[in-house]
C-alpha positions as CSV (number, residue, x, y, z in Angstrom):
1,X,190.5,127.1,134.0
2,X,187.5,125.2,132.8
3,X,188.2,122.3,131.1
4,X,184.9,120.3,130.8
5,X,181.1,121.1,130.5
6,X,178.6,118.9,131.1
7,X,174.6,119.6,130.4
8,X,171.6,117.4,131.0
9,X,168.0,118.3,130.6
10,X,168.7,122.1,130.9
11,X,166.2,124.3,128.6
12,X,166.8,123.8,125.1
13,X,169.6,121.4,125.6
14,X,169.3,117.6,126.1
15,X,173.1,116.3,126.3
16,X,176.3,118.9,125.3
17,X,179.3,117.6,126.8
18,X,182.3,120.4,125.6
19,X,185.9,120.2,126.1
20,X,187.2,123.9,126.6
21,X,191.6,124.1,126.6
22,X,193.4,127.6,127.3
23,X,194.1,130.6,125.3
24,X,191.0,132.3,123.4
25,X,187.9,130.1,122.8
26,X,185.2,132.0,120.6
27,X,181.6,131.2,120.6
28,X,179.2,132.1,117.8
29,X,176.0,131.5,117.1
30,X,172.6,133.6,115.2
31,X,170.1,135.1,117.3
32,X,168.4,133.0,119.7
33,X,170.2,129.8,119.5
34,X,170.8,128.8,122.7
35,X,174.0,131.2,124.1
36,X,172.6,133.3,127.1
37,X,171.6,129.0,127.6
38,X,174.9,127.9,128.1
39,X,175.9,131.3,130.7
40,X,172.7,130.6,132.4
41,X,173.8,127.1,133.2
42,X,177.1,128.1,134.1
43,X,175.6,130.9,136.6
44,X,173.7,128.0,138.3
45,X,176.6,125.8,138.7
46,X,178.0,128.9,140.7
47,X,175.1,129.3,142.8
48,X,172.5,131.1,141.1
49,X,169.3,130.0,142.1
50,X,167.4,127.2,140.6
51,X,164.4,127.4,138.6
52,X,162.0,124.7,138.1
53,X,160.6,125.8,134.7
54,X,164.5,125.8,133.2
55,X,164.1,122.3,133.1
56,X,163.7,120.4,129.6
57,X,161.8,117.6,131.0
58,X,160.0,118.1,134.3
59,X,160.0,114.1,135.0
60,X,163.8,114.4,135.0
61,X,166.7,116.2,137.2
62,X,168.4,118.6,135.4
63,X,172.4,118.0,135.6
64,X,175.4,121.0,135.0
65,X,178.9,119.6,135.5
66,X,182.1,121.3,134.8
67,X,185.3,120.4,135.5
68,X,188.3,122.5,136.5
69,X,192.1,122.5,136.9
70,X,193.3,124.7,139.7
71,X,197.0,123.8,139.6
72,X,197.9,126.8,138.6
73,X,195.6,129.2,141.4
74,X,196.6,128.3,144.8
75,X,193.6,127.9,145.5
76,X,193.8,125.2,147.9
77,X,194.0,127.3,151.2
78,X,190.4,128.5,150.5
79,X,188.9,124.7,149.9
80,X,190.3,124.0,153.7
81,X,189.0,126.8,154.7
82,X,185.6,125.4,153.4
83,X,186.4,121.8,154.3
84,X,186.5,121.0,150.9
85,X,188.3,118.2,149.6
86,X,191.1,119.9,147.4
87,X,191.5,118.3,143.9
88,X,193.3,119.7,140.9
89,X,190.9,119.0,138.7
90,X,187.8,119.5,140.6
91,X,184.2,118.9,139.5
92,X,181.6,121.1,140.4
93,X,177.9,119.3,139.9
94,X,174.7,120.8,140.5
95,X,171.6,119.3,140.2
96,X,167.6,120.4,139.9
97,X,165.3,117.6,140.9
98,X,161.6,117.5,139.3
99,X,160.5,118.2,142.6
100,X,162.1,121.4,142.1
101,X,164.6,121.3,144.8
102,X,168.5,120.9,143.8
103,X,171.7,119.2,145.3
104,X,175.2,120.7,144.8
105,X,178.5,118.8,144.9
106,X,182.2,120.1,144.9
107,X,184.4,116.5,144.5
108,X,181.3,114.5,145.1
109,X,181.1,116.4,148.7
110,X,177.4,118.2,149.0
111,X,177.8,121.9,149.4
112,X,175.2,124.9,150.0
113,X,174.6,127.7,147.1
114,X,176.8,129.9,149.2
115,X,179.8,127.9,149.0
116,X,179.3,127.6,144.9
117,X,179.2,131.3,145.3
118,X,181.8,131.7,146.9
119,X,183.9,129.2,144.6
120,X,182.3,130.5,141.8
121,X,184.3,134.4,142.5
122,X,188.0,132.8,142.8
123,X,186.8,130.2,139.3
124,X,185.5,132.3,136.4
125,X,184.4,135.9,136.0
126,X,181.5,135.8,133.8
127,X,180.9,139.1,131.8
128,X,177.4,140.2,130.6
129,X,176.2,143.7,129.4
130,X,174.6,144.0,132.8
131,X,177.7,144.2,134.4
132,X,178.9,147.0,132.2
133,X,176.0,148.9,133.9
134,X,178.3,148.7,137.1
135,X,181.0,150.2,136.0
136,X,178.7,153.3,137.2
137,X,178.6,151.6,140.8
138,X,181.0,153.1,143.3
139,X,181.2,149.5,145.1
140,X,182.4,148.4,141.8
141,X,184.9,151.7,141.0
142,X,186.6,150.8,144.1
143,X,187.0,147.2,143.8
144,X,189.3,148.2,140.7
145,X,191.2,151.0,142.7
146,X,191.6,148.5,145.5
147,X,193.0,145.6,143.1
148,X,195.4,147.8,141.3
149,X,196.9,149.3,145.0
150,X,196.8,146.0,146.0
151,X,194.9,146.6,149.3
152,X,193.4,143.4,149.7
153,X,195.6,142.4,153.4
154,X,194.7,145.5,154.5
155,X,191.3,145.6,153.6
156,X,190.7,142.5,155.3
157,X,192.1,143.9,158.5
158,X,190.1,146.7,158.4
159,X,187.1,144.3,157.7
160,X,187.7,142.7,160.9
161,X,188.6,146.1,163.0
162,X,185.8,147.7,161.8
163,X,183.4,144.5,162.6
164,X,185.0,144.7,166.1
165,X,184.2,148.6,166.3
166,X,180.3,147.8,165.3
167,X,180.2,145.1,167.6
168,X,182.0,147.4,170.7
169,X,179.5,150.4,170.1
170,X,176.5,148.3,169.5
171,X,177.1,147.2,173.2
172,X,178.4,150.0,174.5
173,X,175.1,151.6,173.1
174,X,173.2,149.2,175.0
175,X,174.7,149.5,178.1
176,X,174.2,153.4,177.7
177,X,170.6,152.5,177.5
178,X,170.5,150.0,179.9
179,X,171.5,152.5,182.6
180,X,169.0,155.2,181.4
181,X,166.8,152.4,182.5
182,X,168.3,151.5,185.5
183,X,168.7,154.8,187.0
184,X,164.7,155.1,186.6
185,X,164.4,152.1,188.5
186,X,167.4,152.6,191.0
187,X,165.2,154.9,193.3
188,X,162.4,152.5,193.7
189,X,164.5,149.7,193.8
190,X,166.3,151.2,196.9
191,X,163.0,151.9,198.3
192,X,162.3,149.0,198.1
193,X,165.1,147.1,199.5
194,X,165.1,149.8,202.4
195,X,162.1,148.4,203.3
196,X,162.9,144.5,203.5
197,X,166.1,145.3,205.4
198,X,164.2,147.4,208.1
199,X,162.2,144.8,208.5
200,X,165.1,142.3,209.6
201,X,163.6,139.5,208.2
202,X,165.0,135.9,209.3
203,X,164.1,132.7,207.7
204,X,161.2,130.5,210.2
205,X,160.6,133.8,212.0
206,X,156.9,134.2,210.9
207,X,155.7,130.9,212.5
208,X,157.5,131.5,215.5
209,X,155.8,135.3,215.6
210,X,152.5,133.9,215.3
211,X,153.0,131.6,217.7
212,X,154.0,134.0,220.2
213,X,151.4,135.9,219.1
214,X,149.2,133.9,220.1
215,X,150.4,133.0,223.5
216,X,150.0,136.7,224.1
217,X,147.1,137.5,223.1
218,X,145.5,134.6,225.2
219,X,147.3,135.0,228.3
220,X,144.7,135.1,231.0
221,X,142.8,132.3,229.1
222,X,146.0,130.5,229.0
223,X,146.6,131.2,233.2
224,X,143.3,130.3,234.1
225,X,143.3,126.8,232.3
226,X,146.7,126.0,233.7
227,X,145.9,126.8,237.0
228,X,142.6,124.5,236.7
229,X,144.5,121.8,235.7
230,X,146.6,121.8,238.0
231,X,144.1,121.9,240.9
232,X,142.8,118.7,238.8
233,X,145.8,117.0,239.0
234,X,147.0,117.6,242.4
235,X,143.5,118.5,244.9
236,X,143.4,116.5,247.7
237,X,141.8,113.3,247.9
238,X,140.1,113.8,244.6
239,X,143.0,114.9,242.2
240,X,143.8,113.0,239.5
241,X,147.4,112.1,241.2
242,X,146.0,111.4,244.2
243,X,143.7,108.9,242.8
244,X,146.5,107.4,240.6
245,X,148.6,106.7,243.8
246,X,145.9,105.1,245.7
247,X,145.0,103.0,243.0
248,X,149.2,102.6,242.5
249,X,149.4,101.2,246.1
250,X,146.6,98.8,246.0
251,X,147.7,97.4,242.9
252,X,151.1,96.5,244.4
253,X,149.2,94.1,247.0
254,X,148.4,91.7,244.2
255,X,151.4,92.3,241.7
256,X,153.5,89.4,243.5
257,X,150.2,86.8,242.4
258,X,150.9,86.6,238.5
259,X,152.5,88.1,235.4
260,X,149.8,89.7,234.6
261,X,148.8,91.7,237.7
262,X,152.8,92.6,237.6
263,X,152.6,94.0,234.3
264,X,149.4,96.0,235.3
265,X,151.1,97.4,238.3
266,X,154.0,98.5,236.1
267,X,152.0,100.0,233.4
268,X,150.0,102.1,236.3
269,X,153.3,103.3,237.9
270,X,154.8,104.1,234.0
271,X,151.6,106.5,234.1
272,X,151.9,108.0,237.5
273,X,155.3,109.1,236.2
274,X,154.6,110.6,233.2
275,X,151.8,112.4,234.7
276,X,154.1,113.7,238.0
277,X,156.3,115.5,235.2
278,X,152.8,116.8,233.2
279,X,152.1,118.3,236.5
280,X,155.3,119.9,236.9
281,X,155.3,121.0,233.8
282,X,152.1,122.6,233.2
283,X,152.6,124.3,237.3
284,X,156.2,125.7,235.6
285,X,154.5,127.1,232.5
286,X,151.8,128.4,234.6
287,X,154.9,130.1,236.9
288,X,156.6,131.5,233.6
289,X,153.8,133.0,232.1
290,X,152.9,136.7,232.8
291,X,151.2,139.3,230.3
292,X,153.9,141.2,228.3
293,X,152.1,144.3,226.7
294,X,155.6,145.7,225.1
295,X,156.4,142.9,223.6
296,X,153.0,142.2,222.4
297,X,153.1,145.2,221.0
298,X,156.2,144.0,219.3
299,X,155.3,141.2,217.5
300,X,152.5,142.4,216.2
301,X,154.3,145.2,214.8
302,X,156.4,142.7,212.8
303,X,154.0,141.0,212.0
304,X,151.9,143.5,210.4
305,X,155.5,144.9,208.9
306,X,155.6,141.2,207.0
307,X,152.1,140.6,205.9
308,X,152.1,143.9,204.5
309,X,155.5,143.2,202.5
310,X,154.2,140.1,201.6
311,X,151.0,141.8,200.5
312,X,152.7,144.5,198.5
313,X,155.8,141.3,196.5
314,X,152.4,139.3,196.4
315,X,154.0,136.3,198.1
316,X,152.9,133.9,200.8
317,X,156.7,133.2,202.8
318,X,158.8,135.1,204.8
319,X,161.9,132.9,202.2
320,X,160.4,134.8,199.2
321,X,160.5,137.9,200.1
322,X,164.2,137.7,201.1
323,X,164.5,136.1,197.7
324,X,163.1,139.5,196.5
325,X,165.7,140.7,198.3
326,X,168.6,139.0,196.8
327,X,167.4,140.1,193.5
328,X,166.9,143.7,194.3
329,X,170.5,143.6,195.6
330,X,171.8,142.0,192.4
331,X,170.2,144.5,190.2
332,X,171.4,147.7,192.6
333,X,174.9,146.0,192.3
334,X,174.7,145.6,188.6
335,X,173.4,149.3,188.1
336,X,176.3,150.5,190.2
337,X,178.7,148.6,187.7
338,X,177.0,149.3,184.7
339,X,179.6,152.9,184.9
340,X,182.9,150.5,185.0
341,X,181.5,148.7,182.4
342,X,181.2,151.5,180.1
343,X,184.3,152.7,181.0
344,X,186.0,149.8,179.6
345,X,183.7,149.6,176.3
346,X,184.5,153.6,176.1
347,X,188.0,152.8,175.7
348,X,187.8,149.8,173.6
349,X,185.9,152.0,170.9
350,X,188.6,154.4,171.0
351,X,191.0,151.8,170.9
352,X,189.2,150.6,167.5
353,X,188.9,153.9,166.3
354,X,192.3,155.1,166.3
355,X,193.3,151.4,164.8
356,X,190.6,152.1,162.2
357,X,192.1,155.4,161.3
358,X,195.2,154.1,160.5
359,X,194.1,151.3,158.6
360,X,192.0,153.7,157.0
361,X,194.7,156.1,155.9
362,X,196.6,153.1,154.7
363,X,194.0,152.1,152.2
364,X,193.6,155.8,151.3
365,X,197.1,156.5,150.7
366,X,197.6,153.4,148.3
367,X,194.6,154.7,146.5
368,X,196.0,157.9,145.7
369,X,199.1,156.5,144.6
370,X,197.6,154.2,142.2
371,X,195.5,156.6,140.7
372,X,197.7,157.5,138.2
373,X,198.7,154.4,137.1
374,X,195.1,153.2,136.7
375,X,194.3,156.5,134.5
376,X,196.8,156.0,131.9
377,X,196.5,152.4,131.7
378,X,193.0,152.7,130.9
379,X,193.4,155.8,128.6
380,X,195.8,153.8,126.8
381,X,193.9,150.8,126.1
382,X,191.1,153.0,125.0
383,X,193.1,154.9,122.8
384,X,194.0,151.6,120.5
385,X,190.3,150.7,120.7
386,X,189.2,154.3,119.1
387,X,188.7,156.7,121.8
388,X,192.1,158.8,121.5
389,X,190.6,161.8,123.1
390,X,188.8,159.6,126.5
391,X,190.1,160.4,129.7
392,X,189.4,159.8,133.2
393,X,189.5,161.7,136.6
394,X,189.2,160.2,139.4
395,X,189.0,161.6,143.3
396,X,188.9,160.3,146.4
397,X,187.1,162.3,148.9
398,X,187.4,161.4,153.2
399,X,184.3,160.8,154.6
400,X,183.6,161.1,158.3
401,X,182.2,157.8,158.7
402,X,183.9,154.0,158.6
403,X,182.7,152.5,155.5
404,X,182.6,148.9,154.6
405,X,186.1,149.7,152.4
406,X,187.4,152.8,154.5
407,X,186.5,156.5,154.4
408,X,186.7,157.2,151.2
409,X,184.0,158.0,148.4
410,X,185.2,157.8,144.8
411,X,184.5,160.2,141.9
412,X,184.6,158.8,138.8
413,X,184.4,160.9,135.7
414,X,185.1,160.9,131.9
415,X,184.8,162.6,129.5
416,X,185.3,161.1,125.3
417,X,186.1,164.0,123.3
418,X,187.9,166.8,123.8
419,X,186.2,170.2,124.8
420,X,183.8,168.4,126.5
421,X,183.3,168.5,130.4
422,X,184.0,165.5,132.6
423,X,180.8,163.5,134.0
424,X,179.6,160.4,135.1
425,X,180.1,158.0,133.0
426,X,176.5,156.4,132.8
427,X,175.3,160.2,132.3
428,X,178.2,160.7,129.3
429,X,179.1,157.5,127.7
430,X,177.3,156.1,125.3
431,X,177.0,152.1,125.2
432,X,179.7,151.2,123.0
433,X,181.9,153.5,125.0
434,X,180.7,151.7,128.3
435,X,181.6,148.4,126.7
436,X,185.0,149.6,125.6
437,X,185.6,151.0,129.1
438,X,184.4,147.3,130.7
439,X,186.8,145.8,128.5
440,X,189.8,148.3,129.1
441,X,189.3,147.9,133.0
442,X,188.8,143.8,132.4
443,X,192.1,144.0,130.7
444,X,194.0,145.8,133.4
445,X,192.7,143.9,136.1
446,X,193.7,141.0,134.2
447,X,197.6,141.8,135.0
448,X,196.8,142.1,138.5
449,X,194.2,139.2,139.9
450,X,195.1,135.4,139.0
451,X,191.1,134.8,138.1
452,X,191.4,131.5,135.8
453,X,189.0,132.3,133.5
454,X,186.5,134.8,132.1
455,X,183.6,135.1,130.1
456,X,182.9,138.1,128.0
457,X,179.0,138.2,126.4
458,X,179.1,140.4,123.7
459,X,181.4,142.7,124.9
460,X,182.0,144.0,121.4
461,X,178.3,145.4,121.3
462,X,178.1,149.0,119.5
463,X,181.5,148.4,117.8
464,X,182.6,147.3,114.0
465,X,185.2,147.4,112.2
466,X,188.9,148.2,113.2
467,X,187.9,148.8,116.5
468,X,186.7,145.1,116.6
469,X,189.8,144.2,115.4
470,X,191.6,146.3,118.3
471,X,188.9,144.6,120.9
472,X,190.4,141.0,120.0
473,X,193.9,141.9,120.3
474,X,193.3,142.8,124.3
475,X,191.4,139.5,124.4
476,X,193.9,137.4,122.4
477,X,196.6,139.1,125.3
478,X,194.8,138.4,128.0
479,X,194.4,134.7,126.8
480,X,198.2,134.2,127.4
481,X,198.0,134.6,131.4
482,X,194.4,133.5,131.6
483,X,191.5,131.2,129.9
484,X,189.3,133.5,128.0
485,X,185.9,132.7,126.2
486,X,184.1,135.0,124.1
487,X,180.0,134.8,122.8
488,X,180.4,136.9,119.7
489,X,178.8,138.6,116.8
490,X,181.9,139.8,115.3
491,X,183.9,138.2,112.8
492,X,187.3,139.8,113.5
493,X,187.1,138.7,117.0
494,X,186.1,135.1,115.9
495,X,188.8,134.8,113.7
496,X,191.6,135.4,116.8
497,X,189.9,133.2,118.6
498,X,192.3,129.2,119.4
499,X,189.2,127.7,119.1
500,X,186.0,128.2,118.1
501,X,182.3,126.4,118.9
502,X,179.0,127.3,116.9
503,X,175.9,127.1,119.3
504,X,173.0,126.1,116.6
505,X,169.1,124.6,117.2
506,X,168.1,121.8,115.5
507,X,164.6,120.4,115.2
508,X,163.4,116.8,114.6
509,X,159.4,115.9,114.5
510,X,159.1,116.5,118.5
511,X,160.9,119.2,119.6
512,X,164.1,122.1,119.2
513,X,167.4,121.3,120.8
514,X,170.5,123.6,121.3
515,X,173.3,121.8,120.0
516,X,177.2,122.9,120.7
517,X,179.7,122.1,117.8
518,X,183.7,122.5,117.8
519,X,184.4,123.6,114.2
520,X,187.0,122.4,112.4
521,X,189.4,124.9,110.2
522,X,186.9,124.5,107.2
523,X,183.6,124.9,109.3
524,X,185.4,127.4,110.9
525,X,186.2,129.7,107.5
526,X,182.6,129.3,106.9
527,X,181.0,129.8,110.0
528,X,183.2,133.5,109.7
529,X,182.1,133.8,106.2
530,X,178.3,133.7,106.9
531,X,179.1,136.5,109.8
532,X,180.3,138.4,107.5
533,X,177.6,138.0,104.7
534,X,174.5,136.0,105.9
535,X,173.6,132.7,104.8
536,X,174.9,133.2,101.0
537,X,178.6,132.8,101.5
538,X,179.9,134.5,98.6
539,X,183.6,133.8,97.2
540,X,184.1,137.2,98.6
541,X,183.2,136.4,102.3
542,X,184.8,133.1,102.1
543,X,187.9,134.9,100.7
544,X,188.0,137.1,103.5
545,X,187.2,134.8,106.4
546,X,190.5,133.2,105.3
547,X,192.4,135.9,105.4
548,X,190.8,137.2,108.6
549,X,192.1,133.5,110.2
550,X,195.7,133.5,108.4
């Protein structure tokens, strides 16, 4: 439950600090003093979204603090879920900076607005007439049905199945496309690597081509020259060698005269060596080399094959194109597999789908059976609050689709009087039937959730008199099991009330302030008195607002 409320710089209000205890607290107030002030800060310190022009004074931060005891809620598994620091009394600060930006804290540790969200639905339920308008929304219809057959395990599970289910067909979906795809390009990809295959390509095979292409090509030229340098080399009397060794043999006359002429000698005969084994070699390449048509014929036919692959990949290399070819490969390989692969994502959506249905069928079935019990407990309650003759019917029809909470819609009808046909309730209610209804299904979840505190705004709008009186007795019972807080206009529901505040504005020179007051038992008599009568107070109202509170 709430225990504390702190407020700083927050619209009308400067400074309230209120102490709130359990059972029934009331809160009154005339027109326009500063209630719907108070929810709104509460909603921001459970993560509605800040506004800058909610601030008093724009050159300070706004603070909202509240404190609350959770000993009582087990709610400690959610706050390590969070990685929250768990306290049993736990303070929940939010703050609005001039700037405009704002700063949340649960125990002093900084928090996102989700995370007060999230908080905020497991601390207080706060009650307005705009929720009444819900009770119209199917979402909200079978939030009630699902509290009442107590489906929230299974629900979960079938949160998660069904998130598995999306996730499984959202692939499967795409690998269904992805081989549409791939089957338009499997053709041309084979084609394709048809082509680099045929053309046996082998890494450093291109230069060696065009090198032998060369050779070839040229072979006459190549013949001729050899042959010609031979003759140079090797012609009698005038060959190179020839020369060489005559010039060799005189050289070795003098070598025995000095280191130097040694060393000349020795370089000359290093020379006629190395150009005995040219000689022999070019007369041996000259030997091996005869015109080859065929195979010239041959490796210009590769040749041609790889230029024109390379022309058509758009690459410069012989290694790219069998890069080309690696990929080419990988995709044909991973079309081929893409039919395994759906295979197994066929049978993992059927394997969800079946698990669905039963989870499905569970939910549904602990609907149905909680029907019932959810019709007369709410004809009952609204029976003491003056609708004898309301009734409900409500049917639960299987869709074929998985919906977020199974595959059921929910028909919700009523009808107030008798003779009349059933209808939607936001078609056939009026509004103080609606608000009735709100507080009869309130009250019956109330038995079921372990919420530690609600906040009903006028929820005794369009009523009077002994009905009013009815309407506190449901909140003065729900008080025992939970904290409950009621913004009034009534005087028969502030009289049940264990205690009792009085939201007021005051003005000074400079400016209006909202001001929250706990009234004592006298204040409190006449605080009920002027609801009753208006500012007079007669001996009447005053006589009456005592015996409303004895």
């Amino acid at each position: 439950m709430i225990t504390q409320l702190n407020i700083k710089n927050y619209a009308l209000i400067e400074d309230i600090k209120v102490n709130f205890n359990e059972g029934l607290t009331i809160i009154t107030g005339e027109t326009g003093a500063g209630k719907s002030i108070i929810l709104g800060a509460l909603s921001l310190l459970l993560g509605k979204r800040a506004d800058l022009s909610s601030i008093k004074n724009t050159t300070k931060k706004c603070i909202i603090e509240a404190e609350f005891n959770l000993e009582k809620h087990a709610l400690e598994p959610l706050f390590v879920s969070e990685n929250l620091d768990y306290e049993k009394n736990t303070i929940i600060r939010r703050e609005i900076l001039p700037s405009g930006k704002s700063r949340a804290f649960v125990n002093d540790t900084p928090v996102n607005l989700s995370i007060l969200s999230l908080l905020g639905n497991h601390l207080i339920d706060i009650h307005n007439q705009h929720q009444t308008l819900e009770i119209s929304s199917e979402k909200f219809q079978m939030e009630i049905i699902d509290v009442l057959a107590k489906n929230k395990s299974t629900l979960n599970e079938y949160s998660k199945t069904l998130k598995h289910y999306k996730n499984t067909e959202k692939e499967l979906n795409s690998l269904l496309t992805s081989k549409i795809e791939a089957q338009k390009e499997l053709d041309y990809n084979l084609f394709l690597i048809r082509e680099l295959q045929d053309a046996r390509l082998k890494k450093g095979s291109q230069e060696a081509m065009e090198e032998e292409l060369e050779t070839l090509s040229n072979v006459e030229t190549i013949q001729e020259t050899l042959s010609e340098v031979s003759q140079l080399m090797n012609a009698e009397n005038v060959g190179v060698l020839t020369v060489l060794s005559e010039i060799n043999s005189k050289m070795s006359k003098i070598k025995g005269f000095s280191n130097t002429y040694q060393a000349l000698w020795e370089r000359l005969q290093s020379t006629k060596i190395e150009l005995d084994d040219v000689s022999d070699e070019v007369q041996n390449a000259g030997d091996l080399l005869e015109a080859n048509p065929q195979r010239l014929m041959e490796v210009e036919t590769y040749l041609q094959s790889v230029y024109k692959l390379q022309s058509k990949h758009q690459v410069n290399t012989i290694e790219s194109l069998l890069e080309i070819q690696s990929q080419l490969e990988l995709k044909i390989e991973k079309t081929n597999n893409l039919d395994q692969s759906i295979v197994t994502f066929e049978r993992e959506l059927k394997s969800c789908e079946i698990e669905l249905k039963d989870q499905a069928e569970k939910l549904h079935k602990n609907r149905e059976k909680t029907l019932p019990i959810l019709i007369e407990k709410l004809e009952n309650i609204l029976a003491q609050l003056g609708l004898p003759n309301a009734r409900f019917r409500i049917d639960l029809e299987k869709t074929t689709s998985f919906q977020k909470n199974g595959i059921d819609d929910v028909i919700f009808q009523f009808t107030a009087n008798k003779g009349m046909p059933f209808g939607e309730m936001k078609k056939v209610a009026s509004g103080g039937e609606l608000s009735r209804i709100m507080l009869a299904i309130k009250s019956v979840l109330a038995q079921y959730t372990q919420l530690p505190a609600i906040i009903f705004d006028e929820i005794d709008t369009g009523v009077s008199g002994e009905i009013a009186n009815k309407i506190a007795d449901i909140l003065a019972k729900m008080s025992k099991s939970m904290q409950v807080i009621s913004i009034t206009h009534l005087p028969q529901i502030a009289a049940k009330g264990d205690h009792h505040f009085k939201v007021y504005k005051e003005d000074d020179e400079k400016q209006t302030q909202t001001k929250l007051q706990l009234l004592n038992p006298e204040n409190r008599i006449l605080e009920i008195a002027e609801m009753l009568s208006g500012d007079k107070k007669s001996e009447s109202a005053i006589a009456h607002a005592r015996e409303l509170l004895n």
